[in-house]
ZAKEKE-107443 format. One record per atom (N, C-alpha, C, O): residue number from 1; residue in three letters; atom name; x, y, z. Coordinates in Angstrom, 2 decimals. Example, Ala and Ser with C-alpha at 12.3 -4.5 7.8 and 13.67 -1.06 7.14 Angstrom:
<sites>
(site 1,'ala','N',(13.19,-5.69,7.80)) (site 1,'ala','CA',(12.30,-4.50,7.80)) (site 1,'ala','C',(13.20,-3.30,7.80)) (site 1,'ala','O',(14.24,-3.32,8.46)) (site 2,'ser','N',(12.85,-2.25,7.08)) (site 2,'ser','CA',(13.67,-1.06,7.14)) (site 2,'ser','C',(12.90,0.03,7.87)) (site 2,'ser','O',(13.41,1.14,8.04)) 
</sites>
This chain:
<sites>
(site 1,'unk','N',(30.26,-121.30,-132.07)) (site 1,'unk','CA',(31.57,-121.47,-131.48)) (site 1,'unk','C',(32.61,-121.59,-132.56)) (site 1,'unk','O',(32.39,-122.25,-133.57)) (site 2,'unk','N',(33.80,-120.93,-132.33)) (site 2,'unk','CA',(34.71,-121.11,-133.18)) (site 2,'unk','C',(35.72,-122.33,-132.89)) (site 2,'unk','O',(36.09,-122.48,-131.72)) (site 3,'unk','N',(36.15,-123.13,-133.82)) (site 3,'unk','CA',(36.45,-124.30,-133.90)) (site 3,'unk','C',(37.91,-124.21,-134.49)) (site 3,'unk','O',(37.92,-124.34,-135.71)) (site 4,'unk','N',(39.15,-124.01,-133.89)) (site 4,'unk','CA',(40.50,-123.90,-134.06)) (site 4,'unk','C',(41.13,-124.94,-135.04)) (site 4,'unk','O',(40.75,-126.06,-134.70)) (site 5,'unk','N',(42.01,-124.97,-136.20)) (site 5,'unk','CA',(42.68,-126.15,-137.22)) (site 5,'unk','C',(43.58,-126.99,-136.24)) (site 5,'unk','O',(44.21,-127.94,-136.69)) (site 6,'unk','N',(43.64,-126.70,-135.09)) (site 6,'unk','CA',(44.39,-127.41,-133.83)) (site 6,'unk','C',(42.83,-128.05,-133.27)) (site 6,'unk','O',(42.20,-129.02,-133.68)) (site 7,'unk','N',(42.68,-127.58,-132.75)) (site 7,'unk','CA',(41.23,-127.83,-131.92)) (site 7,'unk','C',(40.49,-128.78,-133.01)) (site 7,'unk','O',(40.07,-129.82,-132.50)) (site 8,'unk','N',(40.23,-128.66,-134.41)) (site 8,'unk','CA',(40.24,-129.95,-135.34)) (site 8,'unk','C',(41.05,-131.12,-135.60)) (site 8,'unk','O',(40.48,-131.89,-136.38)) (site 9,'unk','N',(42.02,-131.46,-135.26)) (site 9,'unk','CA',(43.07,-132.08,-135.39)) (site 9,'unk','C',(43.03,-132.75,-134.56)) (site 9,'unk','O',(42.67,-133.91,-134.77)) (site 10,'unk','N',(43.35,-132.37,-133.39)) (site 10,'unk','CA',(42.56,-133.32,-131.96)) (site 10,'unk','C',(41.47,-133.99,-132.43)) (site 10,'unk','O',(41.45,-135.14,-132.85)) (site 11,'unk','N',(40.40,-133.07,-132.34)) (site 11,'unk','CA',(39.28,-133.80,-131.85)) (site 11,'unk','C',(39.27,-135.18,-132.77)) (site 11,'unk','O',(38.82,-136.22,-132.28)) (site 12,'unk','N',(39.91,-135.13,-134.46)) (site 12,'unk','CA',(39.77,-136.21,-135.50)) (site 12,'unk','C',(40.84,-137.07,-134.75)) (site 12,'unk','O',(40.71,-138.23,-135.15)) (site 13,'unk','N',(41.65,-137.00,-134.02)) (site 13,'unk','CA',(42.65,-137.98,-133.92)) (site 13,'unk','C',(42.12,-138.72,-132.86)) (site 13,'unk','O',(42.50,-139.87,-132.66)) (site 14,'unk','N',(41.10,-138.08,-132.03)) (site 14,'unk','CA',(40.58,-139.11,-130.49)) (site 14,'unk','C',(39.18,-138.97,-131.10)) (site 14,'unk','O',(38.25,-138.49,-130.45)) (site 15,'unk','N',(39.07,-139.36,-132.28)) (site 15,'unk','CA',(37.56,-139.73,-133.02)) (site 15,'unk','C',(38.11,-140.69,-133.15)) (site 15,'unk','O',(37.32,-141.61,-132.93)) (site 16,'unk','N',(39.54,-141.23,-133.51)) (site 16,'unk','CA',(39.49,-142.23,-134.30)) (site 16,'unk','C',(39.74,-143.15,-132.89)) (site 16,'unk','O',(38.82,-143.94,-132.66)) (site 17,'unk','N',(40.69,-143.16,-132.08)) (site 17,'unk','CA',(40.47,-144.32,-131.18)) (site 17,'unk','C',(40.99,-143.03,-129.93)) (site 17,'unk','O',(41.32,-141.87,-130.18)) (site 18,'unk','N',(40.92,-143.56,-128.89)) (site 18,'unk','CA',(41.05,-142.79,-126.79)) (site 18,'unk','C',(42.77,-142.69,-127.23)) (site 18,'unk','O',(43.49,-143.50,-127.83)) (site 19,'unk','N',(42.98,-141.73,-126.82)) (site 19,'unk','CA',(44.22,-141.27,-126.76)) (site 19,'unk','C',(45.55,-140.54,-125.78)) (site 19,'unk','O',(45.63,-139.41,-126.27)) (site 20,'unk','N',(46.29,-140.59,-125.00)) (site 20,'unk','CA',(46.68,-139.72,-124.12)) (site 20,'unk','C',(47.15,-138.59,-124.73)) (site 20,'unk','O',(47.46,-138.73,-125.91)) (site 21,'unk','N',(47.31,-137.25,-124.14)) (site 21,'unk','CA',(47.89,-135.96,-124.44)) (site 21,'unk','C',(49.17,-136.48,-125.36)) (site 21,'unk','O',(49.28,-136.29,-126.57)) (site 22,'unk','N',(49.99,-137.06,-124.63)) (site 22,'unk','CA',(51.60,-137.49,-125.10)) (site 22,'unk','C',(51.05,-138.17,-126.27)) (site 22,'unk','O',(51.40,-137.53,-127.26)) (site 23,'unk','N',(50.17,-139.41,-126.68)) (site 23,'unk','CA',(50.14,-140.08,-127.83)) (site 23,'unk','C',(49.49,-139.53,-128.67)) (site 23,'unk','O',(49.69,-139.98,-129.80)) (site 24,'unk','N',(48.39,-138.28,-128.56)) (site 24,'unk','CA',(48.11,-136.96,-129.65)) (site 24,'unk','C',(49.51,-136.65,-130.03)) (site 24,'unk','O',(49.99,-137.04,-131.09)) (site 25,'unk','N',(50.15,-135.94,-129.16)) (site 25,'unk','CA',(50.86,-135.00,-129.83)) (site 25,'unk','C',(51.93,-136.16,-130.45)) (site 25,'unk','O',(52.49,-135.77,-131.47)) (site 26,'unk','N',(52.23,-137.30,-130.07)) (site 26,'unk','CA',(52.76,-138.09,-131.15)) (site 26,'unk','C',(52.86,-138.78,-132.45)) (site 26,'unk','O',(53.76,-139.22,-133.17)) (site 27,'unk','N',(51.05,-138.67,-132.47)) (site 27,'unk','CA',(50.17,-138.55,-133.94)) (site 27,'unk','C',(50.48,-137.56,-134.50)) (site 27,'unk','O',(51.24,-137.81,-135.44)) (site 28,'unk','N',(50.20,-136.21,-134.35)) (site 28,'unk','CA',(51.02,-135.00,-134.78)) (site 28,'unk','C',(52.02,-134.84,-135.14)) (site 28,'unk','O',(52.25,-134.31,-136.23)) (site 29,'unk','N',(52.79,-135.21,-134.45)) (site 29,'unk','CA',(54.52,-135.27,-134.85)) (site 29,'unk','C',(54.51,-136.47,-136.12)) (site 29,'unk','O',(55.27,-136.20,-137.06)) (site 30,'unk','N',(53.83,-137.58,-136.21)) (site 30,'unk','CA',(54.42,-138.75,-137.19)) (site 30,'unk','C',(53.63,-138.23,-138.87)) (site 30,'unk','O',(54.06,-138.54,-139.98)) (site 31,'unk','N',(52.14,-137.20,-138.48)) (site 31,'unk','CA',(51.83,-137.40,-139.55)) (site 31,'unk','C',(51.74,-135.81,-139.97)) (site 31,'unk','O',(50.80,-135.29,-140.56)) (site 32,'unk','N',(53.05,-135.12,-139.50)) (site 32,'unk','CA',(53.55,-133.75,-139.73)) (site 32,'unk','C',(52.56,-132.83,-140.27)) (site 32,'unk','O',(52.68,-132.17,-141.30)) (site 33,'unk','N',(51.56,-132.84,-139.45)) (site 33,'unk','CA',(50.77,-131.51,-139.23)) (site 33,'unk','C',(51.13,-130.25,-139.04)) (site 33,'unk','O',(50.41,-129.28,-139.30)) (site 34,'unk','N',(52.84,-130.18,-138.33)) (site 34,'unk','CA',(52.79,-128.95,-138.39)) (site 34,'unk','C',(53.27,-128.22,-139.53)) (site 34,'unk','O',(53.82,-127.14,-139.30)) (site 35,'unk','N',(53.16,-128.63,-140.71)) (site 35,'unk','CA',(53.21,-128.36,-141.92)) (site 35,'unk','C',(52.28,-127.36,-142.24)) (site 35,'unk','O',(52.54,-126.21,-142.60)) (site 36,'unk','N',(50.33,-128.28,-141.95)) (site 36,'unk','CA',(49.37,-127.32,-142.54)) (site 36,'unk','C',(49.34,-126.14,-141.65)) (site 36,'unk','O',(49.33,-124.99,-142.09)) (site 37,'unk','N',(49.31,-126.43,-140.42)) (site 37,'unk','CA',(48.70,-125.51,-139.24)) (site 37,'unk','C',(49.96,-125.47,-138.39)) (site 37,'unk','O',(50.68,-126.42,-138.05)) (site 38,'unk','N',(50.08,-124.10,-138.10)) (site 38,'unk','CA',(50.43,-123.64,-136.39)) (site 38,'unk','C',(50.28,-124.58,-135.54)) (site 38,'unk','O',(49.09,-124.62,-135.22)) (site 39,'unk','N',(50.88,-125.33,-135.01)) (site 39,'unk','CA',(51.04,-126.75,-134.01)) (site 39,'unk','C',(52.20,-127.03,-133.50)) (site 39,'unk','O',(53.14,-127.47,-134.16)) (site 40,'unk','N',(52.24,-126.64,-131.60)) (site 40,'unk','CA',(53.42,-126.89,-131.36)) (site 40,'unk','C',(53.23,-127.90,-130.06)) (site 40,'unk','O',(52.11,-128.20,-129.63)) (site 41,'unk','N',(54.35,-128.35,-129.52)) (site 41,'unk','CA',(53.81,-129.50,-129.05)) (site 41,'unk','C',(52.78,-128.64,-127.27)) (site 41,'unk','O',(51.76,-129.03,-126.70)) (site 42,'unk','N',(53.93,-127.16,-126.92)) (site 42,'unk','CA',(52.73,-127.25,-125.69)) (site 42,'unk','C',(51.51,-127.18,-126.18)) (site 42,'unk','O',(50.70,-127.76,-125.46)) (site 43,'unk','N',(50.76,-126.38,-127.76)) (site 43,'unk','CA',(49.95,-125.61,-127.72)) (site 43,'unk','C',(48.81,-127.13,-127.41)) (site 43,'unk','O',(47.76,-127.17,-126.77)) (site 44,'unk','N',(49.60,-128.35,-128.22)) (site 44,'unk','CA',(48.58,-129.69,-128.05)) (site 44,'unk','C',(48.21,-129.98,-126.84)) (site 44,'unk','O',(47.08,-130.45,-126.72)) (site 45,'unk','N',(49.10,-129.78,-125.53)) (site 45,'unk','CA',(48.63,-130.20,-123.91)) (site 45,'unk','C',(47.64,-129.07,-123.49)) (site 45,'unk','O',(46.55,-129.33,-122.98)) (site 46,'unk','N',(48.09,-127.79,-123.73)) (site 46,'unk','CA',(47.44,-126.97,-123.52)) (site 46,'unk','C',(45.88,-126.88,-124.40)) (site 46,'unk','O',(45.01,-126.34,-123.71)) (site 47,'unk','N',(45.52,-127.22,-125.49)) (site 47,'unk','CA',(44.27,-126.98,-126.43)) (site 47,'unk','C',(43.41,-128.86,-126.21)) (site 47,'unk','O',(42.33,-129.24,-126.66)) (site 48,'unk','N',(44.09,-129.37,-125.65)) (site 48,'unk','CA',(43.63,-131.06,-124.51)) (site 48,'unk','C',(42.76,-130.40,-123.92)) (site 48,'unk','O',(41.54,-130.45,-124.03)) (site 49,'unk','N',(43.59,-129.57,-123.11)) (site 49,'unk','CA',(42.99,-129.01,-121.73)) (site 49,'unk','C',(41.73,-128.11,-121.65)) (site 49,'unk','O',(40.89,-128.05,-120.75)) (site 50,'unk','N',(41.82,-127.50,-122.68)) (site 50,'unk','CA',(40.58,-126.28,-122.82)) (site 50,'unk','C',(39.36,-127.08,-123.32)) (site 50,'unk','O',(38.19,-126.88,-123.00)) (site 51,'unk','N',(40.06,-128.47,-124.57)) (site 51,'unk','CA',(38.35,-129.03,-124.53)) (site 51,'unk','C',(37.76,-129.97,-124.09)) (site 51,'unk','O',(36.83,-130.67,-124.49)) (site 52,'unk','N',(38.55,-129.95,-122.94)) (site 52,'unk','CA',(38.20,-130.99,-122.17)) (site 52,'unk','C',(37.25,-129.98,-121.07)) (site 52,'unk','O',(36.08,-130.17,-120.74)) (site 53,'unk','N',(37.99,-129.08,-120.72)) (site 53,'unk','CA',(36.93,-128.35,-119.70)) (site 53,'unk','C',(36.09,-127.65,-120.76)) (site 53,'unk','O',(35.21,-126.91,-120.32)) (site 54,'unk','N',(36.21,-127.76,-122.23)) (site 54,'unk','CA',(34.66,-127.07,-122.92)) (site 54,'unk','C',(33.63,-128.21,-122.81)) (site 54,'unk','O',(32.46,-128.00,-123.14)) (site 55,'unk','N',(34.05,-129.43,-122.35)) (site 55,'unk','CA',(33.27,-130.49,-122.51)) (site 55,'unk','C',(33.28,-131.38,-123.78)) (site 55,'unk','O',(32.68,-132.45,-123.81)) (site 56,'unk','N',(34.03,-130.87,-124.89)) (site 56,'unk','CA',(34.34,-131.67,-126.08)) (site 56,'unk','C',(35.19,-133.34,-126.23)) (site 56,'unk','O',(35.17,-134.16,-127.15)) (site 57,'unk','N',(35.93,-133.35,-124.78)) (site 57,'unk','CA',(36.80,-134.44,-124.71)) (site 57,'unk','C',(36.68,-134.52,-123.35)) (site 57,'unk','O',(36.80,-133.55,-122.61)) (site 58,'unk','N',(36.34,-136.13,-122.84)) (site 58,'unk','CA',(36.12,-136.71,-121.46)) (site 58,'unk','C',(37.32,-137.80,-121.31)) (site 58,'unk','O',(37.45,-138.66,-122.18)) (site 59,'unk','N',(38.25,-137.74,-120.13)) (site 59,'unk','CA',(39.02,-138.51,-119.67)) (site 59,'unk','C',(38.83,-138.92,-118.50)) (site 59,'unk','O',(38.51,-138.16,-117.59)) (site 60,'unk','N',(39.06,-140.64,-118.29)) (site 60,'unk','CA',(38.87,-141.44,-117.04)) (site 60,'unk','C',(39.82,-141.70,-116.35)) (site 60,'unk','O',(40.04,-141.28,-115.21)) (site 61,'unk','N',(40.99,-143.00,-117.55)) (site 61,'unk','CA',(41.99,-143.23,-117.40)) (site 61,'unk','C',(43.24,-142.37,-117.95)) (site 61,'unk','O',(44.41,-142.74,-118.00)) (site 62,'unk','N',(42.68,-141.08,-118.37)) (site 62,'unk','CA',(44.12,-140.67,-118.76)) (site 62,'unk','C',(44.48,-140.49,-120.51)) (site 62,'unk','O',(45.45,-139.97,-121.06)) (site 63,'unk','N',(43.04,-141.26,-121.19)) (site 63,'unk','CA',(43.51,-141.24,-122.39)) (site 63,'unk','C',(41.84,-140.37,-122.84)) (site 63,'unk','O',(40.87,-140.48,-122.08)) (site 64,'unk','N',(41.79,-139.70,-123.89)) (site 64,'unk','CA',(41.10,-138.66,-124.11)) (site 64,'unk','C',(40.03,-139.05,-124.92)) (site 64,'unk','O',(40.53,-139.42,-125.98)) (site 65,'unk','N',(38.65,-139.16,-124.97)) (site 65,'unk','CA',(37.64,-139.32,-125.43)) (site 65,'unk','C',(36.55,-138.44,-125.97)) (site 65,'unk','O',(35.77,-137.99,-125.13)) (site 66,'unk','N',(36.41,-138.22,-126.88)) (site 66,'unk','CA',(35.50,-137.72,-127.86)) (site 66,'unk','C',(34.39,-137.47,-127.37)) (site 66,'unk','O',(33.87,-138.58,-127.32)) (site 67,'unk','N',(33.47,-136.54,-126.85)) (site 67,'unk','CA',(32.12,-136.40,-126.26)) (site 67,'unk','C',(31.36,-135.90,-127.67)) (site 67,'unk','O',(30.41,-136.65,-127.86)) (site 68,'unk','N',(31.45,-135.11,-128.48)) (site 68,'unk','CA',(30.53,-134.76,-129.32)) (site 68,'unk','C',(31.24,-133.91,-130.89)) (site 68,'unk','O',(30.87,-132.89,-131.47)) (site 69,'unk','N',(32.55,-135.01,-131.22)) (site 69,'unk','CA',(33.05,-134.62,-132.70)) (site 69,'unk','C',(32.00,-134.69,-133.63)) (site 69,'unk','O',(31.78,-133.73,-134.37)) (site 70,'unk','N',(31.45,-135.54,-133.66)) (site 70,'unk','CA',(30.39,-135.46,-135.03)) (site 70,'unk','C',(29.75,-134.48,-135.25)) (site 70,'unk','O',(29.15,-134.26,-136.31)) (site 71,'unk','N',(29.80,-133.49,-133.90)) (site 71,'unk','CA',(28.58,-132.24,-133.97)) (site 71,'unk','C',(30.12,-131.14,-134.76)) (site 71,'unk','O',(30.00,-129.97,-135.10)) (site 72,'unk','N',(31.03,-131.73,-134.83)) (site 72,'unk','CA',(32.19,-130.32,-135.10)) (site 72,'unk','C',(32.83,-130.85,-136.26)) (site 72,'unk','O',(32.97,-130.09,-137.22)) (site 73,'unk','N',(33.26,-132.07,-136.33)) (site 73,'unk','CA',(34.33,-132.57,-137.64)) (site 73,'unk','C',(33.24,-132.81,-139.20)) (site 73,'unk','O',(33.75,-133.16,-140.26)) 
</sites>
């Protein structure tokens, strides 16, 4: 599987603690990622969304959880 420098970025930021879409892309914005990589704020709601239905990220309450970074970061 190919593993996107967006699609990395996520997954390390809801490795580190559960996160909502809005408070990703607010990590993003503070620690100006879109410097290294192509990162805009829909592409972050939108690339949530895809790994969450790849199964990479599980949400209950709303804030985004890590199912299997260690197998990717």
């Amino acid at each position: 599987m190919f593993v996107s420098s967006i699609d990395l970025v996520i997954l390390g930021i809801v490795l580190e603690k559960p996160q909502s879409a809005y408070d990703i892309q607010k990590d993003i914005e503070y620690h100006n990622f879109s410097r290294w990589t192509k990162i805009s704020i829909p592409s972050v709601y939108k690339k949530v969304l895809q790994l969450k239905e790849k199964g990479y990220l599980t949400s209950d309450d709303g804030r985004y959880r890590c199912t299997e970074c260690a197998a990717y970061l």
